[in-house]
C-alpha positions in Angstrom: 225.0 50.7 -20.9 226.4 48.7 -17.6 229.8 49.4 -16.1 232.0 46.7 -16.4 234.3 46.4 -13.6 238.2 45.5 -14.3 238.0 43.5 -11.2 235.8 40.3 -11.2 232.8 39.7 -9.2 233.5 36.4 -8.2 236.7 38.1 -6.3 234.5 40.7 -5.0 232.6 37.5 -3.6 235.1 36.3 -2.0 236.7 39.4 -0.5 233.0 39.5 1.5 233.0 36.4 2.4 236.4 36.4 3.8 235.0 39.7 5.8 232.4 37.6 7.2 229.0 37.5 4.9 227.3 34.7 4.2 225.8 35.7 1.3 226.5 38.5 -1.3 224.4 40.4 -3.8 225.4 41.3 -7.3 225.1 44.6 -6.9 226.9 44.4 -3.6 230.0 42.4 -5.4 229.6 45.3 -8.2 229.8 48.2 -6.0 232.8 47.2 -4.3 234.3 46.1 -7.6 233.7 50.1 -8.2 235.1 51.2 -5.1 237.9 48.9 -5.1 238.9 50.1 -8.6 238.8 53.7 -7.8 241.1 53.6 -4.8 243.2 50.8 -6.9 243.5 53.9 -9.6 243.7 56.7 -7.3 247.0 54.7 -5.4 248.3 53.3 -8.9 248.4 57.0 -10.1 250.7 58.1 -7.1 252.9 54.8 -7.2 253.7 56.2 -10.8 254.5 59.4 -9.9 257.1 58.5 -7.5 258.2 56.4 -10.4 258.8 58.5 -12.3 260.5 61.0 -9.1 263.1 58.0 -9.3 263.3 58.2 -12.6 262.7 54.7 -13.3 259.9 53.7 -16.0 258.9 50.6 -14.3 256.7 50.6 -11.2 258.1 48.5 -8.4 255.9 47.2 -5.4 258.0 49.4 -3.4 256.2 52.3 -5.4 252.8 51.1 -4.5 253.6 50.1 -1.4 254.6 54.0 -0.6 251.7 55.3 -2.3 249.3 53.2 -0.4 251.2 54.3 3.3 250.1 58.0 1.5 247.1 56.8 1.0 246.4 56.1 4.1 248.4 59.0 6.0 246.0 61.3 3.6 243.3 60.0 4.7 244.1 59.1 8.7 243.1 55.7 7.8 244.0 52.7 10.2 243.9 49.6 8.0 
């Protein structure tokens, strides 16, 4: 059984070509569609948890916008 990524692999595509490639491979496009998805989870996941600090049941960009500055902080990230 294949994984089938939530995220397409034609956006994957593009992502790499906006980076610079000037080709991609499947399996390229597929990992980062894995990749991409797990850190899209793992900063989802704390967007809803300060959601639901708030008290609100509705996540706002403001939500995911703090949980990807955690993100990054967590990780000493410079993107």
């Amino acid at each position: 059984m294949s994984y089938e990524p939530d995220l397409s692999l034609e956006a994957m595509r593009r992502i790499c070509v906006k980076a610079g490639a000037k080709r991609v491979s499947r399996s390229a496009a597929e990992e980062l569609a894995k990749v991409l998805e797990e850190v899209g989870v793992e900063i989802a996941k704390e967007a809803v948890e300060f959601t639901l600090y708030a008290g609100r049941r509705t996540v706002r960009a403001k939500d995911v916008k703090m949980a990807y500055k955690k993100f990054k902080e967590d990780r000493n990230l410079r993107i």
